[in-house]
Structures are given as structure tokens and as C-alpha cells.
N, C-alpha and C positions, 0 to 999 in steps of 0.2 A: 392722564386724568380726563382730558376733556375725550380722546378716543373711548374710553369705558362708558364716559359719561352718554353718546352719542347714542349707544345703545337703551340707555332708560329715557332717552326722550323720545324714541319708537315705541316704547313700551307706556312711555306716560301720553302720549298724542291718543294712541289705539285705548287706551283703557278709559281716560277722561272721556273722549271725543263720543266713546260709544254711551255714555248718560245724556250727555249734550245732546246725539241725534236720536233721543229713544222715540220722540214721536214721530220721525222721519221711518226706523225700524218698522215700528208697529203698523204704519199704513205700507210700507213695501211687501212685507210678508202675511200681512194681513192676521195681525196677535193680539193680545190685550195688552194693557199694560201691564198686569201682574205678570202676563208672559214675559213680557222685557224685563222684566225686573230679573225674572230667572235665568235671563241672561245672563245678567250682570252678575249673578250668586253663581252660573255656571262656569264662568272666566274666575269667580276669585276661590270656588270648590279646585280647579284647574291647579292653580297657585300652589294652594293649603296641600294637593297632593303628589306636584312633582317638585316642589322645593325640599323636601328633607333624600326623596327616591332621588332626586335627578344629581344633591349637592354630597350625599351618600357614594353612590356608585362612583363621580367623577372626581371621588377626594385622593387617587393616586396618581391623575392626571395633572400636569403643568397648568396653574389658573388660566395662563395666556390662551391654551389652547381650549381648557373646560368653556371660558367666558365667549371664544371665537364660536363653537358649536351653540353656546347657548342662542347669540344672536342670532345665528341660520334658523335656527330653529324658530327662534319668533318670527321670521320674515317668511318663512314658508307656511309655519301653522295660520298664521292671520291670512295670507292669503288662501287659502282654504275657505276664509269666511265668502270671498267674493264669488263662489259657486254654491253658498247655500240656497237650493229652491227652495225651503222652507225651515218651518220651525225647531221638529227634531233633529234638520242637518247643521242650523246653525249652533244648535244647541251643545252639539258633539264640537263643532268647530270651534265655541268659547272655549268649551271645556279644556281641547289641545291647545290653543294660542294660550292659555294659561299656563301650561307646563314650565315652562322654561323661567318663569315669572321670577320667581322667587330664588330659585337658584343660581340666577345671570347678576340679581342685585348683589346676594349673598357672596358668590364668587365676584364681583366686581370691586366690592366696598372692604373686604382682606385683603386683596391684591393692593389695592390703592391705599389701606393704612399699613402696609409692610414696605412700601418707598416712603414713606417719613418717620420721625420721630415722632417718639411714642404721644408727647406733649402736643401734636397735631393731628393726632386720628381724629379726633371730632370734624375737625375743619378735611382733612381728606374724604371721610365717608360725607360728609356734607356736598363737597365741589361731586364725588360720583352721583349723588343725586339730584346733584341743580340739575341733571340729565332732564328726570321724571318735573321737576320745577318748572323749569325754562318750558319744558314741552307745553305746558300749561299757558305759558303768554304765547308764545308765536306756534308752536304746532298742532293744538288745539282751538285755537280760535283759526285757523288757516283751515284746518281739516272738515270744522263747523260749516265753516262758507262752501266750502267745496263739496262736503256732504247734500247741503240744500240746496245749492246751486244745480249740482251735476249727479246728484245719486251719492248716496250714502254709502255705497261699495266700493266707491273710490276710497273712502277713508282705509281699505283694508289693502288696496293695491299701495297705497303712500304706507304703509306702515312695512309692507314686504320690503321696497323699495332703502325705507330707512334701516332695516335691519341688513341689508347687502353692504350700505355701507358702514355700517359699524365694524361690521365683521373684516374689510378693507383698511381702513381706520387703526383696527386693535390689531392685525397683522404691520401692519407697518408702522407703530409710533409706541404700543407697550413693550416694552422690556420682557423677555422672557425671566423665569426662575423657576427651577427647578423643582419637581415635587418634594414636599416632605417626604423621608427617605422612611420615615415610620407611620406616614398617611396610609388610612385605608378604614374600608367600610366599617369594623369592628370597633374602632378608634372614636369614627366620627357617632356613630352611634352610642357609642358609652357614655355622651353629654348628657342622652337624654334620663338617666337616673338622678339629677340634679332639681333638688325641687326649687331652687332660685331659678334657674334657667327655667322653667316651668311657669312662676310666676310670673318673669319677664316677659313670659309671648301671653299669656291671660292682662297683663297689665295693656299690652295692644290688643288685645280680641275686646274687650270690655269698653275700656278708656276710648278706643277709634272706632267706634260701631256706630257713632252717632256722626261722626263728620261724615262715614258714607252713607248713612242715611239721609244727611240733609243734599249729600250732592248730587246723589242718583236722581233724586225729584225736582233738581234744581230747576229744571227748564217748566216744567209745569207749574213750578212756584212762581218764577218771575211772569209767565204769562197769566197763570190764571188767576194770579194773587195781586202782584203786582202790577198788572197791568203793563208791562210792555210788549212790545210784537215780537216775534220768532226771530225774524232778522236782526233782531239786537243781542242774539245769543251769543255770538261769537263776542261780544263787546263783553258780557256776562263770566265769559269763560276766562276771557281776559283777566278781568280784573283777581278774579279769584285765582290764574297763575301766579299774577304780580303779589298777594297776599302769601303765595305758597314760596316763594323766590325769597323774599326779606324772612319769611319765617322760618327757614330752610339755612340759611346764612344767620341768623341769630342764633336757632338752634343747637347749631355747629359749634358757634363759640361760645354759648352756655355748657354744653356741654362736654367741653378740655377744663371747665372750670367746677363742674359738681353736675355728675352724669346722675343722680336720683333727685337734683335740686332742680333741675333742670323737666324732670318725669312731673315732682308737685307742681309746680307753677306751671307746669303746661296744661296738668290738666284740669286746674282749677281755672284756667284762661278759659279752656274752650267751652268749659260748663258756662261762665257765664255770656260766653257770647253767643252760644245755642238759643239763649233764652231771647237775647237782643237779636237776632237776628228773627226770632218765631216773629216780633215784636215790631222789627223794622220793614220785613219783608210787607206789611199794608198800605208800602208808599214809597214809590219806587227808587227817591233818590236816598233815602235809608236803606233801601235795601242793594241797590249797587253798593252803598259801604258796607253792607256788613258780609257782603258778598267775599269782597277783598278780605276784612277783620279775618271770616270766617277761619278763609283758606291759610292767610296767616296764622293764624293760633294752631291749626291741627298739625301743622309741619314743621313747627317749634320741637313737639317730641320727636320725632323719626330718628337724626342722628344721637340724641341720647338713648332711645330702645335699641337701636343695634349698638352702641357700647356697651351698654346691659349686658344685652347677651354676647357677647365679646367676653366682657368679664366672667360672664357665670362658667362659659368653657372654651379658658383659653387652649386647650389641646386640640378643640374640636372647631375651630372657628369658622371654618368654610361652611357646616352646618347649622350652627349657632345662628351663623350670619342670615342665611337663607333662611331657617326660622323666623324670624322677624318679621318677613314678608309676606308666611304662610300664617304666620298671627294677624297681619294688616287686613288680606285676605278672606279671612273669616270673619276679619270685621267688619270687609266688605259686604259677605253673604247677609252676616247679620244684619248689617245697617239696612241694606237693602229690603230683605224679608220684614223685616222690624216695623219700618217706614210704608212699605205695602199693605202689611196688617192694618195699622191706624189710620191711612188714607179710604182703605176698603171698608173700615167700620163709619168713615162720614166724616173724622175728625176734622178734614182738610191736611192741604197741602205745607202747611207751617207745623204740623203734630210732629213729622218728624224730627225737626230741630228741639223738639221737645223732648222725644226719647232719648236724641242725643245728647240732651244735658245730663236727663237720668245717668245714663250711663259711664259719662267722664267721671259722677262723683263717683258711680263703682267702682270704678276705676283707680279712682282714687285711693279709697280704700285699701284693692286690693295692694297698690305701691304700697301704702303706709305697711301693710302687713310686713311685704319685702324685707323693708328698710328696717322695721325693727329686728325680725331674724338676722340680718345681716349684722347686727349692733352686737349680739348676742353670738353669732358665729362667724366671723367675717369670711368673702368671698376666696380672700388670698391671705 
């Protein structure tokens, strides 16, 4: 568990860290910020399009060996970025350090709920992503300092560096098992005629479009809103790991306990602290807590949306699973573009915590829709 995990915390260091340092970006290569923003939509387009191709084609390969290649892969795409001369290069370079994104989670988080019972897949695919959590208190605030300190290019050599040893790690500590003897591409694809599994990744495109809107602008929030200095970012990114960490581990056990009970109340959480955080962010020591709140509530749902899709196809779960991720990711794009839009029209830097609220109740909704078809036809 903690080797799988090892890998989403190169993946959660390199993806956080690159919002954290976007005003460091935008004066190295000389962009706007809407450019960097496109960044951020070009890593999570990345995502959205090699997590079903990449979790597709490697579904007759052994996890242990799919999950091993996926980490090489982030460790070399990322470092790719620390040769971008400019904008169109780095742009091609999000896009690849994306690939592998969604497919490594996907492939990671089946592997790890088929070594337990079945009464503990919440709490297994939870501990694979305290990976992505944890990165968030010590890899991201470490990568922040070092980004501002030494060049923000370092951030993409520490993320190559951390995928070497994942790859190290998952070779010597996960257990092999064999492929499914009836896996293969035709298989994993016939999930997607499922229109529950469908709602599932809309309930993450919609519901989490608003947490990456308020993160991407984070550091412009607390500076230009809040008034603290740059150098307190890393303090910033912090605290909103430590929020992602406890809501990540709640999440987990909410969800062994009622995986769509667990979808309502998270995302009725995060609506309203969208709204407290537009609200707290005008004073900085409200805004360090809601900074934390934030992080916490959005990571509440994660391990119940990948049971979701778990359950909508269980034949197909390596892909299922990597869907999840290519749904977070386009809520990434979204949130991103979204937050850009309303910053661009004057709104300020607290608008998009705004849209992010819109959005959870969509969100909401579209769950409720779920839930009631499922009433009406059950899953299994």
C-alpha cells in the first residue's frame, strides 16, 4: 500500500505544487496568467485522455507491472518540463506528464482493494491516495520552497526523481497477480455503455470543478486578497494538505459505510464552505482556516467516487477506476478555465470559490438523479 502510494505523492507534489508556483511560471517564461491557467487545463486534458487509452490497452497486463510503467512514465514526462524554453513546449510537456495520471491511480487503487476484503476497499483505495494527501503537507510545501528559493524547474527534477523510486518501491514490496485471464481491451471498454457509470464521472466533472477552481488561484487569493507575502505559501499549501489528509481518511471510512451517503454530504459540505471561504479569504487568519476546511471537504468524496465507479463496472474495474480521475481532471480543466473567466471579467480573486459552490449543488443534483435510478434499478 504505502509503495503504490509513493507514486501518487510524485503525482500529488508535481500537480499541487504547479498552482502553488504559477506566479513563479508566468515570470520564468514570460506568460499571462490566463496562460498558466492553461497549463493547469493542459496537465488535467492530459489526464482526461490517457486514463481510459493508457488503463484500456494495459488491461491484459499484470497491475504490478501496468502500475510500475505508469510511474516511469510520470518521472520522465515531468522531467521533460525542466527543458521547456517556452510556452508551446511547456504546454506539450503538461499535456504528456498528464498521461499516465489517471491510469497509475486507477491501476493502483484495484490493485490495492483486491489485497483486502471486500468491507475495507474504502479504507484501501483511501491509504493509495493519502499518496496524493500526504504530498500535499510535506511534498508540496517542500517543492513551494524550493521552487522560490532555487527555480521552479527543480520542482519537475524532484518529481522525475520521485517517480524512480516508486517504480523501485512497487518492484520490491507489491505482490505480483496475475492478469485477469478474460482482461482485454473489448471488456474494459463495454463499461462505458453504462449510464450509472456515466453519471458517476459527471458527478466528479461537475461536484469538483469548484475545489479546482478555488486552488489553482490559491496563491493570488492569499496574496492579493488576503494579504500575506509569497513566502508564506508553502505554509498555505500546507495547511490545505493537512485538510486533504483527515478528509481523505474520513472519506475512506464514510465510505465502507454508504458510498452515495457519503457523495450527498460531501457535496453539500463543500458548497457551503465555498461560500465561507469567498467570505473568510478578507482576513487572513480566517482564511488560513478555511484554507484547511476547504482542502478537507473536497477529499471527503474521492474514495466514495472511485467505489462508484467500482460498482457501476465491476468487470471493468481497472478502467472504471482510471475514469475517476479523468472526471477529477476535467474538473480540473473546468475549474481552472471557469475561475479564469470570472477573475478576467473583474470579479476578483474570491469569485471562484463562488462558482465553486454553484457547482457542488450541480453536483448535487446530478447524485440525487443517480441515486434515484439506482432505487428503481439497482447496480447489482
Amino acid at each position: 500500500m504505502v509503495a503504490l502510494a509513493i507514486g501518487g505523492f510524485g503525482i500529488g507534489t508535481v500537480e499541487f505544487t504547479t498552482m502553488g508556483l504559477l506566479k513563479e511560471i508566468e515570470r520564468g517564461l514570460g506568460i499571462t496568467t490566463p496562460q498558466a491557467g492553461e497549463l493547469i487545463s493542459a496537465y488535467a486534458l492530459g489526464v482526461v485522455v490517457g486514463a481510459p487509452v493508457l488503463a484500456a490497452v494495459g488491461a491484459r497486463l499484470p497491475r504490478k507491472f501496468l502500475v510500475m510503467g505508469l510511474a516511469g512514465f510520470i518521472g520522465l514526462a515531468n522531467l521533460s518540463s525542466v527543458f521547456a524554453a517556452g510556452f508551446g513546449q511547456m504546454l506539450v510537456s503538461r499535456f504528456a506528464s498528464g498521461l499516465p495520471h489517471g491510469a497509475y491511480f486507477g491501476a493502483a487503487a484495484v490493485l490495492a482493494a483486491s489485497l483486502v476484503a471486500p468491507t475495507k476497499r474504502g479504507w484501501a483505495i483511501a491509504t493509495v491516495m493519502s499518496g496524493l494527501t500526504v504530498a500535499n503537507v510535506l511534498g508540496v510545501p517542500f517543492a513551494t520552497w524550493l521552487g522560490q528559493s532555487f527555480g521552479w524547474r527543480l520542482l519537475f527534477v524532484l518529481t522525475a526523481f520521485i517517480g524512480l523510486v516508486a517504480v523501485a518501491m512497487i518492484w520490491r514490496f507489491v505482490p505480483f497477480e496475475p492478469a485477469h485471464p478474460e482482461a482485454s481491451i473489448r471488456r474494459e471498454l463495454g463499461a462505458l455503455s453504462r449510464a450509472q457509470m456515466w453519471l458517476a464521472l459527471l458527478i466528479g466533472i461537475v461536484g469538483f470543478g469548484g475545489f479546482f477552481a478555488t486552488y489553482t488561484y490559491i496563491s493570488h487569493t492569499m496574496t492579493s486578497v488576503s494579504g500575506l507575502p509569497e513566502d508564506l505559501m508553502p505554509l498555505v499549501v500546507g495547511l490545505y494538505g493537512l485538510g486533504m489528509v483527515l478528509g481523505n481518511i474520513v472519506g475512506g471510512r464514510l465510505a465502507d459505510q454508504s458510498v452515495m451517503g457519503t457523495v450527498y454530504r460531501g457535496l453539500a459540505i463543500v458548497a457551503v464552505c465555498m461560500v465561507l471561504y469567498a467570505l473568510g479569504a478578507l482576513w487572513w487568519p480566517t482564511a488560513l482556516l478555511m484554507v484547511f476546511v476547504v482542502g478537507g471537504s473536497g477529499s471527503i468524496l474521492i474514495p466514495a467516487l472511485q467505489a462508484r465507479l467500482l460498482d457501476s463496472a465491476p468487470d471493468a474495474p481497472t478502467l472504471a477506476s482510471s475514469l475517476n480521475h479523468s472526471a477529477l481532471n476535467v474538473a480540473n480543466a473546468l475549474g481552472a478555465f471557469l475561475g479564469g473567466i470570472v477573475i478576467g471579467w473583474g470579479w476578483g480573486f474570491t469569485a471562484p470559490a463562488l462558482v465553486g459552490a454553484v457547482l457542488a449543488v450541480l453536483g448535487l443534483g446530478v447524485a440525487a438523479v443517480s441515486g434515484r435510478l439506482e432505487r428503481r434499478r439497482p447496480l447489482v
